[in-house]
DRENKEDO-198246 format. One record per atom (N, C-alpha, C): residue number from 1; atom name; x, y, z. Coordinates in Angstrom, 2 decimals. Atoms other than C-alpha are relative to their C-alpha. Layout:
N
     i   at         X         Y         Z
   NUM   CA         X         Y         Z
...
! end
This chain:
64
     i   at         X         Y         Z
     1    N      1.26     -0.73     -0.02
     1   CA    222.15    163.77    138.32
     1    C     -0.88     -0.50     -1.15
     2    N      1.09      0.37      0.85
     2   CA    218.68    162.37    136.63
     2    C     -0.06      1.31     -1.25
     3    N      0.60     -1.09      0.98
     3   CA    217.85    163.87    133.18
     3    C     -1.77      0.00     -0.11
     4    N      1.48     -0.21      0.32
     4   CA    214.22    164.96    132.27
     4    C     -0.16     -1.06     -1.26
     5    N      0.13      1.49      1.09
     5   CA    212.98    161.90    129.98
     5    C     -1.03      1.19     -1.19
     6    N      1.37     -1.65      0.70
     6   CA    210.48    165.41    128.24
     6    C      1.17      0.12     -0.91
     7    N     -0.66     -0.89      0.44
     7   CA    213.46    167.31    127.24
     7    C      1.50      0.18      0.53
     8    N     -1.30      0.63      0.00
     8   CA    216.70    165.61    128.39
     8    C      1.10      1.15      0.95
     9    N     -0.55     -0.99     -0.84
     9   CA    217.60    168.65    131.09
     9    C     -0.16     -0.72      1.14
    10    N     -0.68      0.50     -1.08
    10   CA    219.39    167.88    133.82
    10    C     -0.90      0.67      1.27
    11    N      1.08     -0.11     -0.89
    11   CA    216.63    167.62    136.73
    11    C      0.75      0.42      1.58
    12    N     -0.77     -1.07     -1.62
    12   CA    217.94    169.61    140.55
    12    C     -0.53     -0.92      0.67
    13    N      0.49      0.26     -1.61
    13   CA    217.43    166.96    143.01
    13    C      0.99     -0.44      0.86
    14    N     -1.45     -0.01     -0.92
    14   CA    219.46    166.72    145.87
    14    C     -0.76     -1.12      0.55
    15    N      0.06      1.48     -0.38
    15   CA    219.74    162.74    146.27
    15    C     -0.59     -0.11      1.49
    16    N      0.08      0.01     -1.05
    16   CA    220.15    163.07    149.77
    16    C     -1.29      0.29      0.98
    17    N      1.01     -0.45     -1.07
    17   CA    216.72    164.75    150.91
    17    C     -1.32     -0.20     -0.98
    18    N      1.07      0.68      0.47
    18   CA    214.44    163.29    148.12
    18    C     -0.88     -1.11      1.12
    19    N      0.24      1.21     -0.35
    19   CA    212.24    160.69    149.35
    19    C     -1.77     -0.24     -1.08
    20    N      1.30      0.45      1.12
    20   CA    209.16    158.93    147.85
    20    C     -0.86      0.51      0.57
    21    N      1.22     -0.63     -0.07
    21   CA    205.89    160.53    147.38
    21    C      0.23      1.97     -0.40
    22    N     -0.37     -1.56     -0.15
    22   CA    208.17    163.97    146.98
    22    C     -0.62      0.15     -2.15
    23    N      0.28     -0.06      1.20
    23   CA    207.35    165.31    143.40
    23    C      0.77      1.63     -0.46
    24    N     -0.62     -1.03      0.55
    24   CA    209.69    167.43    141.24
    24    C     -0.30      0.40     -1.34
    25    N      0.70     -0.24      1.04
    25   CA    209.62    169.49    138.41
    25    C      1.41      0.60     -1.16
    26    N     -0.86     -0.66      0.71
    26   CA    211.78    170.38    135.43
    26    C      0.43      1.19     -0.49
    27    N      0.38     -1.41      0.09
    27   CA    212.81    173.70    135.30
    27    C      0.11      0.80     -0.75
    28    N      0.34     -0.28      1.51
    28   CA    213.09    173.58    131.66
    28    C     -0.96      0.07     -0.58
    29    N      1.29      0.21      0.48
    29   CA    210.11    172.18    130.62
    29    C     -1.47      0.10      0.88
    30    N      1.31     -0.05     -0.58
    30   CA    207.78    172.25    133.47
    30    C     -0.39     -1.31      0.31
    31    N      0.21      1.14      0.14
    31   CA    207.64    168.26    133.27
    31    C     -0.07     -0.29      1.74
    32    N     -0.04      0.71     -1.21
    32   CA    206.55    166.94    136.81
    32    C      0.28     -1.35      0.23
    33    N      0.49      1.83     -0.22
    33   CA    207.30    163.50    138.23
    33    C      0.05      0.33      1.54
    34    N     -0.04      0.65     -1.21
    34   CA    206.94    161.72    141.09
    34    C      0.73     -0.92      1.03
    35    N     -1.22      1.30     -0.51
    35   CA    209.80    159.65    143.14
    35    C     -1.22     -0.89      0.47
    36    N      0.78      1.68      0.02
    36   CA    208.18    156.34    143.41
    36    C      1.44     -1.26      0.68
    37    N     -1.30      0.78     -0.51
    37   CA    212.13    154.81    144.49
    37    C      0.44      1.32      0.30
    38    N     -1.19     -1.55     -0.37
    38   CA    215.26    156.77    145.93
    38    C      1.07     -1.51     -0.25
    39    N     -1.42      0.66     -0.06
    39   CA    217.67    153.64    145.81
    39    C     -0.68     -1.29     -1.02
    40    N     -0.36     -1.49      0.89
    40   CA    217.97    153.70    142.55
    40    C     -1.29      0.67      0.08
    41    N      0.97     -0.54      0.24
    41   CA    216.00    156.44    141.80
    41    C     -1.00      0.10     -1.19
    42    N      1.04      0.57      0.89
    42   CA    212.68    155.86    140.12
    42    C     -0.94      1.40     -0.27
    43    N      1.06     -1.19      0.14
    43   CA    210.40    158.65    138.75
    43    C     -1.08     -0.11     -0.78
    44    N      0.82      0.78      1.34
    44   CA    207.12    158.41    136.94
    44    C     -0.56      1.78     -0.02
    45    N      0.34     -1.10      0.75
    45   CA    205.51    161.69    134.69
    45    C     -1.62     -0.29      1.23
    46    N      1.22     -0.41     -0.95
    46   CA    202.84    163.31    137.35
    46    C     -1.48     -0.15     -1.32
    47    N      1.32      0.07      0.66
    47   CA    199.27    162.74    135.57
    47    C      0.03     -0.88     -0.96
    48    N     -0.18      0.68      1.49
    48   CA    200.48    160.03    133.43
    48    C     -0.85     -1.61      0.33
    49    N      1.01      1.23     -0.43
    49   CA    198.82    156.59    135.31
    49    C     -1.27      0.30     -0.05
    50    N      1.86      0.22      0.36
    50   CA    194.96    155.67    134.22
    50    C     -0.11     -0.63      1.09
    51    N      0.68      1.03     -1.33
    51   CA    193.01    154.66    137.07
    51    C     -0.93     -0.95     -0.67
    52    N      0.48      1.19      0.38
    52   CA    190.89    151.62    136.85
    52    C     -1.33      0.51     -0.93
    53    N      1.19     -0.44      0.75
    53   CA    187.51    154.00    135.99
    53    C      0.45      0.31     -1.29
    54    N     -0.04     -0.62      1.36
    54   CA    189.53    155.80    132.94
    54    C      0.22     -1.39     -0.60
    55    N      0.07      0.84      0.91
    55   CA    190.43    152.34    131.79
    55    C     -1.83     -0.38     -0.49
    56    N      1.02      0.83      0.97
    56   CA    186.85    151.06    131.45
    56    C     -0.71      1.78     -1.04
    57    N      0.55     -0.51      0.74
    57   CA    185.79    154.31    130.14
    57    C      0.74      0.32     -1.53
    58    N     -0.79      0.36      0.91
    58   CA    188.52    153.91    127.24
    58    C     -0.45     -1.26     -0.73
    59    N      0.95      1.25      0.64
    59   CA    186.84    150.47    126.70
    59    C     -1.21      0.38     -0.46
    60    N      0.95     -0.45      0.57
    60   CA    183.84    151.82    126.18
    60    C     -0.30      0.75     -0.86
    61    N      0.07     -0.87      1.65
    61   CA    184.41    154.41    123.57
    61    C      0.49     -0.83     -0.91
    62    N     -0.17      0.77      1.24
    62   CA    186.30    151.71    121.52
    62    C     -1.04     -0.42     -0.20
    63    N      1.44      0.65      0.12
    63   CA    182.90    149.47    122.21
    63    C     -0.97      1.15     -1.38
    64    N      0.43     -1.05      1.14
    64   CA    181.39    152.56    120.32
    64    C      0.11     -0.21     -1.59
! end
């Protein structure tokens, strides 16, 4: 069983009926991800990828 990468609690997903695009949550911390794989299983922190606009607007406040 996956741990929470937040707060290192042992995350409830039942291997078997995951699939990608499903999104779980820690029911310690509240930490969401996202399955992105199932074989192995891959998870990424829900709200954590910059889209292409927040990058340039990140460029532009350094520009500042």
């Amino acid at each position: 069983m996956p741990n929470c990468p937040e707060c290192e609690n042992s995350l409830d997903i039942e291997m078997d009926e995951v699939e990608e695009g499903d999104v779980v949550a820690c029911d310690e911390c509240g930490t969401e991800y996202e399955v992105v794989g199932v074989e192995p299983l891959e998870l990424t922190k829900v709200g954590d990828e910059l889209d292409e606009d927040d990058d340039e607007l990140l460029e532009e406040e350094e520009d500042e």
